[in-house]
C-alpha positions in Angstrom: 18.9 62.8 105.3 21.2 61.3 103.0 24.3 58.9 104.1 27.1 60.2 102.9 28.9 64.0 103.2 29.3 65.5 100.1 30.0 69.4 100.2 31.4 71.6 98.1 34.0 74.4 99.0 32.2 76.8 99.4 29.8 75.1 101.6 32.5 74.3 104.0 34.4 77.6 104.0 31.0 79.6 105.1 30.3 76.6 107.8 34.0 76.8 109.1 33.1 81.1 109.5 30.1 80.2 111.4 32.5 78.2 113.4 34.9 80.7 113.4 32.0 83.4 114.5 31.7 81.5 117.4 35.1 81.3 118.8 35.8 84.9 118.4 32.3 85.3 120.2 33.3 83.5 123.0 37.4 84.4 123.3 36.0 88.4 122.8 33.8 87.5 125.9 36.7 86.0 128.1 39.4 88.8 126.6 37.4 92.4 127.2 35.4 91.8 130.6 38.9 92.2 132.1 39.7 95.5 131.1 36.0 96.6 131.5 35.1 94.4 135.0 37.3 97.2 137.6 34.4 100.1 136.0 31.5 97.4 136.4 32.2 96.4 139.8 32.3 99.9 141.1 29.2 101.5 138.8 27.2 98.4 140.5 28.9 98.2 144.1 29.7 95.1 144.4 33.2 94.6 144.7 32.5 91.3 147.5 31.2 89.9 144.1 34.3 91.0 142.1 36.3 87.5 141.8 32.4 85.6 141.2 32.2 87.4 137.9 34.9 84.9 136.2 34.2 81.9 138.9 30.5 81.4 138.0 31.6 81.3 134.0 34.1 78.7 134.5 32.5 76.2 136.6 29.8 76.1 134.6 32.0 75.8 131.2 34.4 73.4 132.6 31.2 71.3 133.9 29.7 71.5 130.5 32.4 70.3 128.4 32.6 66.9 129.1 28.9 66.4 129.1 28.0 68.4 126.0 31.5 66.3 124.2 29.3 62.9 125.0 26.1 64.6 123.6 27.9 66.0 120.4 28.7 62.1 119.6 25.1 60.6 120.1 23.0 63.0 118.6 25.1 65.0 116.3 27.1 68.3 117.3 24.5 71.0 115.4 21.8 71.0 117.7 24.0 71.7 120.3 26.0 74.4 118.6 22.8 76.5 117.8 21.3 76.2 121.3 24.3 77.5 122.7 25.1 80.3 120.6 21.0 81.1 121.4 22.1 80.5 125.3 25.5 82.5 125.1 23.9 85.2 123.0 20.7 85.7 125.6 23.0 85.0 128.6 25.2 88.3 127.2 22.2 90.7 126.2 20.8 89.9 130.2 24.7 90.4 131.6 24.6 94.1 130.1 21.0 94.8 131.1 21.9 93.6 134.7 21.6 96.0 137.5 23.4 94.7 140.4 26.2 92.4 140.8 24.4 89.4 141.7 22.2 89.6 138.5 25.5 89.7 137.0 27.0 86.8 138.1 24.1 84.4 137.5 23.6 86.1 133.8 27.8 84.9 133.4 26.9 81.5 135.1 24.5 81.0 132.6 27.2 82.4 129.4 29.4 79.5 131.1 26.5 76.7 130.4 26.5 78.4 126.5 30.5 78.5 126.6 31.2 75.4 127.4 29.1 74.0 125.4 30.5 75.8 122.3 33.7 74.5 123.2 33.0 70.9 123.9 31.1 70.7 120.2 33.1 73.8 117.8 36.6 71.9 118.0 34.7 68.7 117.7 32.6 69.7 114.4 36.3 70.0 112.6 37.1 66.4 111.6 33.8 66.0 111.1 33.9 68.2 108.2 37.6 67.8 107.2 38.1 63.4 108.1 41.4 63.8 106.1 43.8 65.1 108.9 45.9 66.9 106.6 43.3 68.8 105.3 42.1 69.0 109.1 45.3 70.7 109.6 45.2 73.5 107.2 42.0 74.5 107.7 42.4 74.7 111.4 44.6 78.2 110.3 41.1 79.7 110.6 40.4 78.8 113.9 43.8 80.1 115.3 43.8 83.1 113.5 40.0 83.8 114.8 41.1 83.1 118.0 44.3 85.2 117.5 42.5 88.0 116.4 39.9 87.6 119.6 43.0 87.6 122.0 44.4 91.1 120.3 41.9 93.1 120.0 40.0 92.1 123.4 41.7 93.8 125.5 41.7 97.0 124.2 38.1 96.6 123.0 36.8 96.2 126.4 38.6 99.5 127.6 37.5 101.4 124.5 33.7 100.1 125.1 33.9 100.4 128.7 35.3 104.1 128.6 33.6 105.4 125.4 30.3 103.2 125.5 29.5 102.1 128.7 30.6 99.1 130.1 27.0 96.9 129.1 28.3 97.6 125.6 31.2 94.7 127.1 28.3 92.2 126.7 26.4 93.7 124.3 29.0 93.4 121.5 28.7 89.8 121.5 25.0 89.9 119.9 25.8 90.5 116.5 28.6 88.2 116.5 25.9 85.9 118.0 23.6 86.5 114.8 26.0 85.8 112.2 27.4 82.8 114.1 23.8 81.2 114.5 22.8 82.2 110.6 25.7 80.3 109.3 26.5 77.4 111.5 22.1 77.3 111.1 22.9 77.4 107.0 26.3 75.6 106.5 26.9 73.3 108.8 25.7 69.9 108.1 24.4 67.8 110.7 26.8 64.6 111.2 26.4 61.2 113.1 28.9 58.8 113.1 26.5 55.8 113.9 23.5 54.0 112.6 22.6 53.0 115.8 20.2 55.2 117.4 21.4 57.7 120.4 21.6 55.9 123.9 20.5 57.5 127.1 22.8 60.1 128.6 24.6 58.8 131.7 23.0 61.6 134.3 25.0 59.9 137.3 28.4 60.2 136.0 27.0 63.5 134.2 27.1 64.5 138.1 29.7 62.8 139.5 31.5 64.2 137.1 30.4 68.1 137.6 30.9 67.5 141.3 34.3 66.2 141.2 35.3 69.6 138.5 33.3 71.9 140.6 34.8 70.9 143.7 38.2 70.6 142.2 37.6 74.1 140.6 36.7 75.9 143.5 39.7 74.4 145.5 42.4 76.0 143.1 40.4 79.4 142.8 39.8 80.0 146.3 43.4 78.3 147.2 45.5 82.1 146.6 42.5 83.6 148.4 43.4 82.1 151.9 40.2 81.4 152.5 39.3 79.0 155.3 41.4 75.7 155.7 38.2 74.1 156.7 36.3 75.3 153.4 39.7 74.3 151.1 40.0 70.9 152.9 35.9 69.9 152.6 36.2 70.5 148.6 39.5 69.0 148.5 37.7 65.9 150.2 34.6 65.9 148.6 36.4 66.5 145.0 38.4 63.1 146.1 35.5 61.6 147.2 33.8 62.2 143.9 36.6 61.8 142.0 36.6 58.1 142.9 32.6 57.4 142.6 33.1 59.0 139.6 36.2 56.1 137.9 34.1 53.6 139.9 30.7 54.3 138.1 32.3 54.7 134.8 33.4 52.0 134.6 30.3 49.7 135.2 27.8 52.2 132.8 27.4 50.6 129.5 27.4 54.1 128.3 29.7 56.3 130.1 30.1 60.3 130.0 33.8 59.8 130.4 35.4 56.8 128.9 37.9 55.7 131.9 39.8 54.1 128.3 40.6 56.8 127.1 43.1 58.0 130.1 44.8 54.2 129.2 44.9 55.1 125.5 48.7 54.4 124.3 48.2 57.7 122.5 45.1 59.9 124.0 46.5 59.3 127.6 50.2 61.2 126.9 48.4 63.8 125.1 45.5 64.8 127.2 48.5 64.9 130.1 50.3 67.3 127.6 47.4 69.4 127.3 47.1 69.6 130.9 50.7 70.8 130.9 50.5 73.0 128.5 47.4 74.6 130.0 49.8 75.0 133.0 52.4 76.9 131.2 50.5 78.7 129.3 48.5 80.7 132.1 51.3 80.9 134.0 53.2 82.5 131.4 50.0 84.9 130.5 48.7 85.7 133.5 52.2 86.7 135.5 54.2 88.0 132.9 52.0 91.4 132.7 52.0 91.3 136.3 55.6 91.7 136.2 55.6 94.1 133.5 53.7 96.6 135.7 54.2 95.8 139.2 57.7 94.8 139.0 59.4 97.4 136.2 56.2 100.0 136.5 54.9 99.9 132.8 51.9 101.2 132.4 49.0 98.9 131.7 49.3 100.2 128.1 52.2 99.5 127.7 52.7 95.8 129.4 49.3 95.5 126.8 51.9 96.2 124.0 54.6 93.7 125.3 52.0 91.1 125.7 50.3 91.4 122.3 52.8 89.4 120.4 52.2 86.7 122.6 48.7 86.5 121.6 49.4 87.4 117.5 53.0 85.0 117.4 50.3 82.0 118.5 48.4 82.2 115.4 51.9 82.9 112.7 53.4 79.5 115.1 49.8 77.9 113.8 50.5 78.9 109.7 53.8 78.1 110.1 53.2 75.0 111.3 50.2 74.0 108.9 52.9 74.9 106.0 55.4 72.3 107.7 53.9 69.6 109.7 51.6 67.8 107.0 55.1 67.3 104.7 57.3 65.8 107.7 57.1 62.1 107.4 56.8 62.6 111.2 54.4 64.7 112.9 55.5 64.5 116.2 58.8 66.1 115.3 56.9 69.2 115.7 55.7 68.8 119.5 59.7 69.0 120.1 59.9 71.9 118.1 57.0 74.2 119.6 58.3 72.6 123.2 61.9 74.1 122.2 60.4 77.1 121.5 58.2 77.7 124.3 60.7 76.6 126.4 63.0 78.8 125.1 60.5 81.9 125.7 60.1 80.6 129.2 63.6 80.6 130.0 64.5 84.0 128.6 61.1 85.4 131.0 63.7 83.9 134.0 65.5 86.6 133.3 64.3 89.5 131.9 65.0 92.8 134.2 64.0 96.3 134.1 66.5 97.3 132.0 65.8 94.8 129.2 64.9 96.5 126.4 61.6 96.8 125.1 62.8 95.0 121.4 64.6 92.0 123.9 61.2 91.8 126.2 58.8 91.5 122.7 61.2 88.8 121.1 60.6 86.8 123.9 56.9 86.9 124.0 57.6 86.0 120.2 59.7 82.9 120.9 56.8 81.9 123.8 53.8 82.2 121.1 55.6 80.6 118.0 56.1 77.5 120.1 52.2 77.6 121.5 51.3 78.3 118.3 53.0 75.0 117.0 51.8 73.0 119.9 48.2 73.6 120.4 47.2 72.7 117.1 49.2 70.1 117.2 47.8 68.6 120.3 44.1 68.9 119.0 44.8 67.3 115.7 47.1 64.6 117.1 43.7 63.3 120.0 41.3 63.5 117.1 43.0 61.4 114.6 43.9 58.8 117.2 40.4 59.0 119.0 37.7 56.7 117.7 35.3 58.3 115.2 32.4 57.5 118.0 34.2 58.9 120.7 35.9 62.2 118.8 33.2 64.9 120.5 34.2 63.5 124.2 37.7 63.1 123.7 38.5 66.6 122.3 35.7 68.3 124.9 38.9 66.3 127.9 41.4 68.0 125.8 40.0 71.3 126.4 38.4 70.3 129.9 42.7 69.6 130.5 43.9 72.8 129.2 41.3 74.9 131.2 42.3 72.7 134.7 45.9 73.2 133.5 45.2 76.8 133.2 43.6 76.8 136.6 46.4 75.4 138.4 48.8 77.6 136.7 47.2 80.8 138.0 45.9 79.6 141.3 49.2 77.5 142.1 51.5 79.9 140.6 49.4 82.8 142.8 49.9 81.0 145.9 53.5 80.7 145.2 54.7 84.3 143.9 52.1 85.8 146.5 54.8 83.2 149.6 57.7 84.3 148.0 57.1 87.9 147.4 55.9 88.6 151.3 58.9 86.3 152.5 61.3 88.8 150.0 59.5 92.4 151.4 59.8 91.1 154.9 63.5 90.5 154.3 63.9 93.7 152.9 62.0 95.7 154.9 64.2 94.3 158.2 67.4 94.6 156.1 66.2 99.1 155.7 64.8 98.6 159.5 61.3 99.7 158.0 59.1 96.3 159.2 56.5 98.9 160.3 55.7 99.0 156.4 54.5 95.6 156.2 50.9 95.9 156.3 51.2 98.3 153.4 53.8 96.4 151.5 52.3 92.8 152.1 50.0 92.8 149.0 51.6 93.5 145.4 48.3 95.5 144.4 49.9 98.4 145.9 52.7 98.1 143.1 50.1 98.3 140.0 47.9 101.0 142.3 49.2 104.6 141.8 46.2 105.4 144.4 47.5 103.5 147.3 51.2 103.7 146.4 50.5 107.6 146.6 48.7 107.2 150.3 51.8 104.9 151.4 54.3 107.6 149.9 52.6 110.6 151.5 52.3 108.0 155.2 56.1 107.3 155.3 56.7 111.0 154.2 55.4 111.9 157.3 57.3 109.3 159.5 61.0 110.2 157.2 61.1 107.4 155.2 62.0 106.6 151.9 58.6 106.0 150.1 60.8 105.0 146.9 62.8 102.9 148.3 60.8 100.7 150.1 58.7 100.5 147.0 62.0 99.5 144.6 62.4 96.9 148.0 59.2 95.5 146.7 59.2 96.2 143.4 63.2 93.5 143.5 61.0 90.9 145.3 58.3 90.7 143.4 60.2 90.0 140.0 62.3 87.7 141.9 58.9 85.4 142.7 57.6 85.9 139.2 61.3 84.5 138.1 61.0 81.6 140.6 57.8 80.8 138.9 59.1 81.1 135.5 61.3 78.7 136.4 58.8 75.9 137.6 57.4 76.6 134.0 60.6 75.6 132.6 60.5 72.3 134.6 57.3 71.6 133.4 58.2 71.9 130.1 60.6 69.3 130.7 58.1 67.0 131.8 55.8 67.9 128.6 59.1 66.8 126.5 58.8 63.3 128.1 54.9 62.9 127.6 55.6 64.4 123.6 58.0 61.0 123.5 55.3 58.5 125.1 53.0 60.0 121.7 53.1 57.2 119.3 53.7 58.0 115.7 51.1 59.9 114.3 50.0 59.6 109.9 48.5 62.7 108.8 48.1 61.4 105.5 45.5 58.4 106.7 42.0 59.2 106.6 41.1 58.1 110.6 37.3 59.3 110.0 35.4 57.0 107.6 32.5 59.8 106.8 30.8 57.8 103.7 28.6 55.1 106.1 26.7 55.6 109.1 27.1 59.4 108.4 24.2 61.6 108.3 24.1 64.9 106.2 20.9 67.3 106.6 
């Protein structure tokens, strides 16, 4: 062990492709298991077990995060990083040997203890390598264009594999991305403290609190669009509350707290972990709904909607070079929150009113406009928290940047559910009374049969029969269901608006300072 971090170029380039290794390892697993889950769920029977396949990996990642974050700062983030690519790497090779649904769902639930803890200390290891934040910046271009690449090809890797492979190859595709990722984050990545002082004791009680208050929180919003019981919603929603507030009133009497209660006061961290939360929000909703209307509202195929979608995904990594060529020669970073905002609002606005005769050029531009300006704000966001966060606290703070996004996320997709899933039924019923065909309800009151060419052919040959018009009491449905994705489009508009007044609470931000003082109490292995 020596005290100070000297390493070469070429040192850091092969220990920011380990890094690299391991985001596309883990954004591979959360991008193909869509595509590939509709073949695993039947080959296994166990559709009851269908929605627990992605449940189990997230509470377990979001509850990971946060704790893993406080860990990365005591001891040193490489530990951690090797023992969960070894966790995320077994927990894939047992998902693809599993041979029922349950063995699958506690095989993802252990991938979510590896994933999350991947995330809480990958972002983290960044200033750690690169204290300069400008250099921070432009080597960041890596991660976004790993996780860029992830995002593209997963999809259509994951229907390739499952169709041409079999669908274990899903999981099984991870292990060699595992092995690199683990040979050069084990070769290349230095170990770093930023403390003489030797680790203190992990803080198991808020550790708990803290994964009782997310799970609970968690599996409110998932099970929220599912209409489960109001009894079941209203205990989490009480116990989540309930350990919410243990949770701020143990914090702040441990001498060494999971969650640092100061930062959600910090003039700077607080605006921009509410940003991140916002942007998580937009971001899912725009993701997850738009392909929804793409197929179930104009009756693309899933091909095709994948097409639309893609330059979503590839437009967030060009917004990322773009802005790493800009942001570090303003005099003011910050201007460029506004500008990824203007840009992502822009996308969001245009989504308000796209049609099915908007042409396929018009519908690709916007997903364009919507992934420049993410592309411009999530680096943004991450660089901004880690060179205001103290060099003690950096792991922590950026694992509740990412625990933010991922609740954002949730909201947007459970919240935004709820609401297209009220207004869409309210629009068919409407309809449907308007063509005197309220008989059709219990076929039309789920969109699924919009994106299902199997029951839309059983409803079509049942109102045959009975003289109806199968097509247009489909086109009924088809009108209301892009009229509740636009509604929601539109509350991701607002949102932005909100995010525009949390970018103006972010104090000024110097890119040129060096906020990480790396040449004492640093250790280097």
């Amino acid at each position: 062990m020596v005290k100070n971090l000297s390493i070469g170029f070429r040192h850091k380039l092969f220990a920011m492709l380990g890094l690299c290794f391991v985001l596309i390892m883990v954004a591979l697993d959360q991008t193909v298991i869509g595509t590939a889950l509709p073949t695993v769920a039947a080959e296994l029977h166990g559709f009851d077990l269908y929605a627990w396949v992605g449940t189990s990996y997230l509470l377990t990642s979001v509850i990971t995060v946060p704790i893993f974050g406080k860990l990365g700062d005591e001891h040193g983030r490489k530990p951690f990083i090797l023992a969960a690519i070894v966790i995320f790497t077994v927990a894939s090779a047992l998902c693809g040997l599993s041979q029922s649904m349950l063995e699958l769902v506690w095989a993802r639930t252990l991938q979510g203890v590896g994933g999350g803890m991947l995330v809480s200390t990958t972002f983290a290891s960044v200033p750690d390598l690169f204290p300069v934040a400008k250099d921070r910046l432009r080597w960041q271009v890596l991660f976004s264009s790993a996780f860029g690449l992830a995002n593209v090809v997963g999809p259509s890797l994951g229907g390739y594999l499952a169709q041409y492979w079999g669908w274990r190859w899903v999981f099984f595709v991870n292990l060699p991305v595992g092995l690199l990722s683990l040979l050069f984050v084990w070769r290349y990545l230095p170990r770093i403290r930023h403390s003489d002082q030797p680790p203190e004791r992990l803080d198991y009680v808020g550790s708990l609190l803290v994964a009782l208050t997310l799970c609970s929180f968690q599996l409110l919003v998932e099970w929220l669009p599912l209409h489960k019981s109001p009894a079941l919603l209203t205990a989490l929603g009480v116990v989540g509350t309930l350990a919410a507030i243990a949770t701020v009133w143990w914090e702040r009497r441990c001498p060494n707290p999971v969650l640092p209660l100061s930062m959600f006061s910090h003039p700077s961290l607080a605006p921009l972990l509410l940003l991140s939360l916002t942007m998580g929000f937009c971001m899912f909703a725009v993701m997850y709904y738009a392909p929804l209307m793409l197929q179930g509202g104009f009756g693309f195929s899933p091909n095709e909607a994948g097409l639309l979608i893609t330059p979503l995904a590839v437009f967030i990594t060009v917004g990322s070079i773009v802005n790493g060529r800009i942001v570090a020669r303003l005099p003011s970073a910050n201007f460029m929150l506004f500008v990824g905002l203007g840009f992502f609002a822009a996308g969001a606005l245009l989504l308000t009113q796209i049609s099915a005769t908007t042409s396929h050029a018009q519908i690709v531009g916007v997903m364009m406009l919507c992934g420049i300006g993410l592309g411009m704000l999530l680096p943004n966001v991450t660089l901004f928290v880690q060179a205001s966060a103290p060099r003690t606290q950096l792991g922590v703070a950026t694992a509740m940047l990412q625990s933010m996004r991922m609740m954002g996320g949730m909201l947007g997709m459970a919240l935004g559910g709820t609401f297209i899933s009220h207004l869409y039924l309210s629009g068919v019923k409407g309809a449907l009374e308007q063509q005197h065909g309220s008989q059709w309800l219990s076929w039309l009151h789920d969109p699924q049969i919009l994106v299902n060419h199997e029951l839309a052919g059983q409803f079509a040959a049942s109102a045959g029969r009975a003289g109806a018009s199968a097509a247009a009491l489909l086109e009924a449905a088809r009108g209301s269901l892009v009229g509740a994705i636009h509604v929601s489009q539109w509350a991701v508009v607002v949102t932005l608006l909100l995010a525009l007044w949390l970018a103006r609470r972010v104090p000024p931000v110097n890119l040129h300072a060096r906020n990480v003082t790396v040449a004492k109490g640093t250790e280097s292995e």
